[in-house]
Every structure is written in structure tokens, then in C-alpha cells.
N, C-alpha and C positions, 0 to 999 in steps of 0.2 A: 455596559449600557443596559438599559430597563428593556425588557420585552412584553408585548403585548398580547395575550394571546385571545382568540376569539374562539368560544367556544360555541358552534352556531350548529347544536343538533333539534336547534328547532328553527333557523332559519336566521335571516337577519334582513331588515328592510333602513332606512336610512335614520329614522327617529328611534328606530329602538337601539342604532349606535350610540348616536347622542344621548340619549339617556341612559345607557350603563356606563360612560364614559363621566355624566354628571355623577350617575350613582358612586365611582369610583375614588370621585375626589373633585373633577372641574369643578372652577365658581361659575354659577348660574349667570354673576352679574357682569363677569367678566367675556362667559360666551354673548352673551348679550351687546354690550358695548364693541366686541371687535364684529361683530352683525352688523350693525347699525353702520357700520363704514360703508354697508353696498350703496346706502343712500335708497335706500325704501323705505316706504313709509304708511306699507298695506297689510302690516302685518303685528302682529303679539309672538309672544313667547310663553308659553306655561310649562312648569313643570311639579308634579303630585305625586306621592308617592303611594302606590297602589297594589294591589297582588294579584298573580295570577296562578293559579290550584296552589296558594296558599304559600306563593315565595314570593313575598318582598321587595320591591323595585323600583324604579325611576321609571315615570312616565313621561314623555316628554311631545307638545305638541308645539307646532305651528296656528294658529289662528288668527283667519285670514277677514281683514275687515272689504264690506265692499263698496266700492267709490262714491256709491251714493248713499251709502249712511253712513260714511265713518267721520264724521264730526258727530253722528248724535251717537256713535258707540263711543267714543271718546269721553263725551259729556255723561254721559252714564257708567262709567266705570272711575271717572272720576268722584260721581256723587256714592259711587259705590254697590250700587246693583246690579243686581244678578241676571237682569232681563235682557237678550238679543234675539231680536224676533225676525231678524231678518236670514236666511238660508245664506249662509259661510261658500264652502268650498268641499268637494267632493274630496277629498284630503281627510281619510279618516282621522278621529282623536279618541284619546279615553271618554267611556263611559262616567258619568256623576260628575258631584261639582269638583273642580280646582282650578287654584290662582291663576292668572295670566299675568304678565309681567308687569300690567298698570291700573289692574283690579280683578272683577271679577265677570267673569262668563259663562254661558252656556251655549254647547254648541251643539248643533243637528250632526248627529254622528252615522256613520256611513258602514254597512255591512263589515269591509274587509278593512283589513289596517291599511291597504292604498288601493287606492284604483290606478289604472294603467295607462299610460299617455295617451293610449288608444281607444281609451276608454273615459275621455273627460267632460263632462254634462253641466249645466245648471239649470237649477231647475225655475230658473226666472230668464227673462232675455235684457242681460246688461253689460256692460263692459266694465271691465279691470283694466287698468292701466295699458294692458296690452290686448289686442285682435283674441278671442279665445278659439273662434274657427280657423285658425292658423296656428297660434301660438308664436312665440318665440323662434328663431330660428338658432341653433347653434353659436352662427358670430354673432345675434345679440347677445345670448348668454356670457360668449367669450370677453365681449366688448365689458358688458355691463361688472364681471368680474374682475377683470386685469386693470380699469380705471377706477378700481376701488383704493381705500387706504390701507388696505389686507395685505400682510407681508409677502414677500413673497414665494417664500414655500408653501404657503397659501392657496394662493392664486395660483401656482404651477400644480400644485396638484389639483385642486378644485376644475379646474380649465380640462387638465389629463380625462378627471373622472366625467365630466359632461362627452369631452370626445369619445371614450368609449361607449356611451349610450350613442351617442351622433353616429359615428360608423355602425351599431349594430341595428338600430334603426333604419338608416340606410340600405342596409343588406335587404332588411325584411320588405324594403317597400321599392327597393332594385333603384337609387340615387345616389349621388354624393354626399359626404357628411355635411356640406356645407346647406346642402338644397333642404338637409331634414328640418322640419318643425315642428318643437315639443307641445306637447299640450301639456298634459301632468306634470311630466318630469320637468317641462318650461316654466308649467307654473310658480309663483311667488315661493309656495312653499317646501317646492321639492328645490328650488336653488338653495332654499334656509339649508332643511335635510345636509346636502354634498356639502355648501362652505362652511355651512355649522358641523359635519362631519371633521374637515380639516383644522379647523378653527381648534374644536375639543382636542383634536390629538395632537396640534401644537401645543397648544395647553398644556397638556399630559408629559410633555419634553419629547414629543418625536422619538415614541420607543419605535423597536422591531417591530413589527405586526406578522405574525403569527397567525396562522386561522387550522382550525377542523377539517376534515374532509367536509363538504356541500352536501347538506341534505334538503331535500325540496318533498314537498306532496305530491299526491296525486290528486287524480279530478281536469278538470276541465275550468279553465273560462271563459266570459263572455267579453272581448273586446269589437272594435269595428275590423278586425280579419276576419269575425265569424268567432264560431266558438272552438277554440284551443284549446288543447290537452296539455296539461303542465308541463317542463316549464314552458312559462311564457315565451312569446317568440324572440324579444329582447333580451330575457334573461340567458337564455338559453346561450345567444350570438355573443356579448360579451364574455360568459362563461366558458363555450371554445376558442373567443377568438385569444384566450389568456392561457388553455391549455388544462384548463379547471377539471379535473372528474368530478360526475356529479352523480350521486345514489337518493334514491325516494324509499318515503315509508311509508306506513300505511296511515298518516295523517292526510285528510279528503280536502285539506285548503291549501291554496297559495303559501308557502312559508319563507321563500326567497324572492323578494322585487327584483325592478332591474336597477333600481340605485342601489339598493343593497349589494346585489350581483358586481356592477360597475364599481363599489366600494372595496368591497374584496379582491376584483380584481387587478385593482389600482396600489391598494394599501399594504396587502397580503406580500410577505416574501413568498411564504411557500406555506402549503396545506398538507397537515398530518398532525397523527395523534398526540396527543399531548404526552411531551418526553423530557425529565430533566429541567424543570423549571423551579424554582424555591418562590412559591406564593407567598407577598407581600398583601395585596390587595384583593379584593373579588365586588366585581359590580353586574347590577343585572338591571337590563334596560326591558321593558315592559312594551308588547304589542296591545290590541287591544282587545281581541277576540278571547274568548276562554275556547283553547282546543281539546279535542277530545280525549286524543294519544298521548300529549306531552305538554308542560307547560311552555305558554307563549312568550318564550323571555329568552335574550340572548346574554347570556355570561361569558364575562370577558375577564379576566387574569392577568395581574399587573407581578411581572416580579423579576429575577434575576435567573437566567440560564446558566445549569451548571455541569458537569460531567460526573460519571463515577467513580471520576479521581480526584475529586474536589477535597475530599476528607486528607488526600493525599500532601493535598497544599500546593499542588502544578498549576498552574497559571495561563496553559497555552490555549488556545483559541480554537474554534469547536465547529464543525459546518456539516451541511449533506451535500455530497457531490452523486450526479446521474452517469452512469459506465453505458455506452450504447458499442455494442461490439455487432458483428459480423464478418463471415467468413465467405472468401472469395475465391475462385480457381479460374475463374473465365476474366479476371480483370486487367483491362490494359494499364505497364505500368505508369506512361504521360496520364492517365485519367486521373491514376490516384495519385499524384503527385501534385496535379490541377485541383483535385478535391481537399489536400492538404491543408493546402492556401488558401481556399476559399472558407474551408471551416476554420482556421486560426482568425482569419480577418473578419470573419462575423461572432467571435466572440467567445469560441470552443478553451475551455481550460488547457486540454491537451489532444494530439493527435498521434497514433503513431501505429505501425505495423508488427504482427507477427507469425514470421513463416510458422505454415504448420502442414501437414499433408492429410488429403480429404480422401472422400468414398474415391475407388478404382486405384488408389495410391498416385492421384492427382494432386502435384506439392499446390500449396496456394498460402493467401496470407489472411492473416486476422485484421481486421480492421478497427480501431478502438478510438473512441471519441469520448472524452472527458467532458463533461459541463454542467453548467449548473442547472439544478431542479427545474426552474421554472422553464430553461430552455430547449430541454429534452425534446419534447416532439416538435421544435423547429429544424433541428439537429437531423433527427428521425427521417425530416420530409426529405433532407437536402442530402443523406444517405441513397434513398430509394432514389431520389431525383438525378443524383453524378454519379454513380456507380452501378455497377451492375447486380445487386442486393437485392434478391425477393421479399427480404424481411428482417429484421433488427431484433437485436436483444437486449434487456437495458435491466440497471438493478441499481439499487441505491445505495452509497459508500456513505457512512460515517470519515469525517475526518479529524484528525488529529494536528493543530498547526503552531509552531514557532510564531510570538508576536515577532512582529519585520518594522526596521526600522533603517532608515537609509542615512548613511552618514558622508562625506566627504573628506579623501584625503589626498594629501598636496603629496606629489611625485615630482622627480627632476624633472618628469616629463609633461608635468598639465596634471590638475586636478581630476580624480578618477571618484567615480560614485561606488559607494560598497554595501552593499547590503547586510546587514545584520539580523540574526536570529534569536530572541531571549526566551528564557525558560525561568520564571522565579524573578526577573529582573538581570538575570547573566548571562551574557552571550554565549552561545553554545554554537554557532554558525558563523560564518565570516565568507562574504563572496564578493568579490568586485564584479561590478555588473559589465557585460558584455559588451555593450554597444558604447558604453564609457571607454570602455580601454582602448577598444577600438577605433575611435577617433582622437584618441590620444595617440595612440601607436601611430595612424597614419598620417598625424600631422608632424610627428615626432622623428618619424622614418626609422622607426626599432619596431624590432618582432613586438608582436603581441605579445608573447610569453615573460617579456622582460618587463613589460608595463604590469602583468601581473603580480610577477615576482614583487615589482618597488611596492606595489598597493599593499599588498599583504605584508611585509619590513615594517610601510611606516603606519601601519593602522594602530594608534594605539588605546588598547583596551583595557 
């Protein structure tokens, strides 16, 4: 399967996905037409190709016509000119001229590459299709996307990545997600941003998504909380509420939105260096600012992940698993017996104990929780929280894995499931699964051992 990697050391906000994902490979006219299913009809699409300190890239805008002259924007981009004199939407776009999807325009362009949900103005008093001193609420967005014609992985993610702004939103302003009301991120063209987000990476065939560690600026900005020190308060809340670390440089702008933020937190398996990939493609999606410290551009990496055994010709299956261990001597054994349970049923790869003996020659045991990257400090909280743990240890395992492949084989006794292992395409493993036999055995009324035995006789490989 194709992996995607996002290489975001200068940030990434929701347009400038979309446009390294065009720059990549997506058809323009094809992002376009599955847009068009939300059933709007307040918007353009442009995209130029443009550079920033001198690399190369996809620009990609939204532009937003407004209710009361968009017949005569229409009629003017039909006859072909360049003129719109009426003030868009606070939704920053590139600088100079380029195409929009059904001519030509120009737009009043806005300091930063987005303004903040919290921060949405115009600077005329009109209405947009929707209240803008409210915005959108949540379940309209949800509504107005899931009644779309958009597939449905689509929609399930699109829907996902608004909830995570909806709950972090929430947080900041002490509500339910359902009570939040977008202004930006509600607006016409930050819903383009997220489903044209999803849209493009279906496109693209639903690789991995891969991302960098998070790097944000510093400085401060201006929304209606007062003035905020990066990151934003949004960005920020989705960023923990996913487990994100997040490091700043010494670039003085905004360099992470909170759809961007929401993006990664959504799309992203997991964040870290780029390791092991054989680069097929490279696309770069263009902001609009020229930065001071670094170009404004998010490069993103299409290709095939490999091992450094690949030369070798092994074919097994490749991952990062998070080890959280801790060491106990005061712990009751019904606790950690109840904490077992509760970590396997929410999700823990593995669990298991290892006596060992501590300071004063106090035996006690090792506690060790297996699970994946991304779950690690939910794992972490529920350590501190059911045991009696000051503090956790955690490190990350490369793994190494047999492709699994589950077969079925007919017993005297009832059909038993067997797991298989391949290496190169040859089974190197053979295990009847556990709770197969086991309700084979027990409906069978023979030891378990003998339903083993038949599985293993009649598996033939």
C-alpha cells in the first residue's frame, strides 16, 4: 500500500493540503466535480502555480462569491474579465493574477494565509447564505455534509475532522460540541479546505498518512479571546486532544491552523522522521506569505515504505509499537489483575507482569503495556489512574511481522479457524486460533488438546 508522508517543517493549514496533493498528481477537475456534490453554489475554485523563496508549487484557493453580486460575478467571468470589485471573504488567497475555475479573478487578499474562526469580519454588512454573527453550527456542518453525494469515506472522515475542531472549540469556550458555532472554520470555504481535504486523498487512493513532528511559530495573535500566544487556542486543543507533541521555531507567524491541526490529527497514523520510504512522487502545496526563516510550503511524499531488508527480498510487514513499563512493590494483586482487563478491552496490544526485586530487597513486579504510537498517553493516564505508579516509562519498538492470513479447516469435530504466518509468500507459522477450538471442544465434549491435534493433521499446506 502507498504511503503518504507530510513533511510539515514549515506548518500546514488546509489549502495548502489540497494543493500539494494537486501538485502531486490529483485532477483539478475531478476535485472539483466531487465539491460540487455539497450542493453549494457560493464558491470558485482556483488553482496557479506559484513559488515561495524560490520552490515551485501548487497554489490552491477557494473564492468566495457574495449573495448579492454573484450573478454579476458570474457574468463577468463569463465575458472573461478580470475585474471583482466587490470585498470576497476574509479566507486568505495568493497574491497576483490566477485562474478560478470559470474565469478569471481578483481577489482582496488578507495578511495571513487564514484568519481564525474567532477572528471572522467583513468588512461590508451582508449576509452569506448563512447568520455570519453565529456561523454554522457543528450539526449543520454535519448535516449539510453526510446529505451530500460524497462517498462515504468521505463524509466519515470530513464529519471526524469538523468534530475535532467542534470539541476543541468547545473546550476553549467551556460548551458542548454540539452548542459550538463556526465562523471561519463554518465558513463556505474552510468546509471546501476539510471535504476538499478528503476528497483529494481519496483521489490519491487512501494511502497511509504519515506526518513530521509539528512545528508551529512563535508570536502572538489577535482573535476575539484577546491576543494569544501561539499556538492558537484551537490548534493547540485538537493537537493534545490526539497526543501530538508539538515544537516551535523561531519563524514569528502562525504556521499551523486549526484545520490544518484537525487534519493531521484526523489523517496522520503517526508523527516522526522520515524513515524508510522509496520516494515515487513529491508535491508542494504553497501558503501565501513569503516567511522569513523558511519556505511557506508543505511537502508531501508519495511512495512505498520499505525495510533494510528489502534488498534481502523478505516481504514481512513493518510497524512502531510504544513499550510503557513500570515498576511496582506496593501494588495490590486484585488491582492489577482488574487493570489487565481493563487495558486489553480498551485496546492495549499486550499486557503482562515481571517479578523483579526493588530498593530495601522489596520483590515487586514490572508492569508492561504494549500499544500502539498513537495510544500511548491514553495508556499512560490509565497506568497513573488504576495502579499505584508515580510515573511510566515508554520507548518505541520497531517491529518486525509475519503477513497473517486466516484459513479454515474441517475437523471431525466442527470447523476450527487457523491462523497462518507467510514469509515470501510461505507459511512459516501455523496456529489454530483459541476461542475456535474452544467452542468446538465444548460443543464437541473432547479436551481441547485433541481439537488442536485434528486442526493441525488436517491443515493442508
Amino acid at each position: 500500500m502507498s504511503t503518504l508522508y507530510l513533511d510539515i517543517f514549515s506548518g500546514i493549514s488546509g489549502d495548502m493540503f489540497i494543493g500539494a496533493l494537486l501538485d502531486l498528481g490529483v485532477e483539478f477537475s475531478r476535485l472539483e466535480a466531487e465539491l460540487a456534490k455539497l450542493g453549494l453554489d457560493e464558491f470558485r475554485l482556483r488553482t496557479s502555480r506559484q513559488q515561495r523563496a524560490q520552490i515551485s508549487g501548487t497554489k490552491f484557493d477557494v473564492h468566495l462569491l457574495e449573495r448579492a453580486g454573484k450573478a454579476a460575478a458570474y457574468a463577468q467571468s463569463a465575458g472573461g474579465e478580470k475585474s471583482h470589485q466587490k470585498q470576497s471573504h476574509s479566507h486568505s488567497h495568493s497574491q497576483g493574477d490566477s485562474q478560478d475555475s470559470a474565469g478569471a479573478h481578483k481577489h482582496v487578499e488578507s495578511e495571513h494565509d487564514h484568519q481564525h474562526e474567532h477572528d471572522h469580519q467583513h468588512e461590508h454588512d451582508h449576509q452569506h447564505e448563512h447568520d455570519h454573527e453565529h456561523g454554522r453550527s457543528f450539526g449543520d456542518i454535519r448535516e449539510l455534509i453526510q446529505r451530500s453525494g460524497l462517498s462515504d469515506w468521505v463524509k466519515g472522515k470530513a464529519v471526524a475532522i469538523f468534530e475535532r475542531l467542534a470539541v476543541a472549540e468547545g473546550k476553549v469556550h467551556g460548551r458542548p460540541k454540539e452548542d459550538v458555532h463556526f465562523h471561519e472554520v463554518g465558513a463556505v470555504d474552510s468546509i471546501v479546505d476539510v471535504v476538499g481535504a478528503c476528497i483529494a486523498l481519496e483521489l490519491l487512493g487512501c494511502p497511509t498518512v504519515l506526518a513530521a513532528p509539528v512545528v508551529e511559530g512563535t508570536g502572538w495573535i489577535y482573535c476575539a479571546h484577546g491576543r494569544f500566544p501561539l499556538p492558537a487556542p484551537a490548534t493547540l486543543e485538537v493537537l493534545a486532544a490526539r497526543g501530538v507533541s508539538i515544537s516551535q521555531c523561531d519563524e514569528a507567524q502562525e504556521l499551523v491552523t486549526p484545520t490544518g491541526a484537525a487534519i493531521l490529527a484526523e489523517l496522520a497514523e503517526s508523527f516522526r522522521p522520515l524513515r524508510d520510504l522509496r520516494v515515487q512522487r513529491v508535491g508542494y502545496g504553497l501558503g501565501t506569505r513569503e516567511n522569513r526563516t523558511r519556505p511557506n510550503v508543505l511537502r508531501v511524499l508519495l511512495g512505498e515504505e520499505t525495510s533494510e531488508n528489502a534488498a534481502g527480498g523478505l516481504d514481512w510487514e513493518r510497524d512502531t509499537v510504544t513499550l510503557l513499563e513500570t515498576s511496582l512493590d506496593d501494588a495490590n494483586p486484585e488491582v492489577l489483575g482488574s487493570f489487565v482487563e481493563k487495558a486489553l478491552v480498551q485496546g492495549a496490544l499486550d499486557v503482562f507482569y515481571t517479578p523483579i526485586q526493588m530498593k530495601k530487597n522489596r520483590p515487586g513486579v514490572q508492569l508492561s503495556v504494549l500499544c500502539a504510537e498513537a495510544d500511548a498517553d491514553r495508556f499512560c493516564e490509565l497506568v497513573l489512574r488504576e495502579t499505584t505508579a508515580f510515573g511510566v516509562r515508554r520507548q518505541s519498538w520497531e517491529r518486525r511481522k509475519l503477513a497473517r492470513e486466516f484459513r479454515t479447516v474441517r475437523t471431525r469435530f466442527g470447523d476450527v479457524t487457523v491462523k497462518l504466518g507467510l514469509l515470501n509468500g510461505q507459511v512459516v507459522q501455523a496456529a489454530p486460533e483459541y476461542e475456535s477450538c474452544r467452542r468446538v471442544a465444548d460443543a464437541s465434549r473432547v479436551p481441547l488438546k485433541q481439537v488442536y491435534e485434528e486442526a493441525r493433521i488436517n491443515l493442508a499446506l
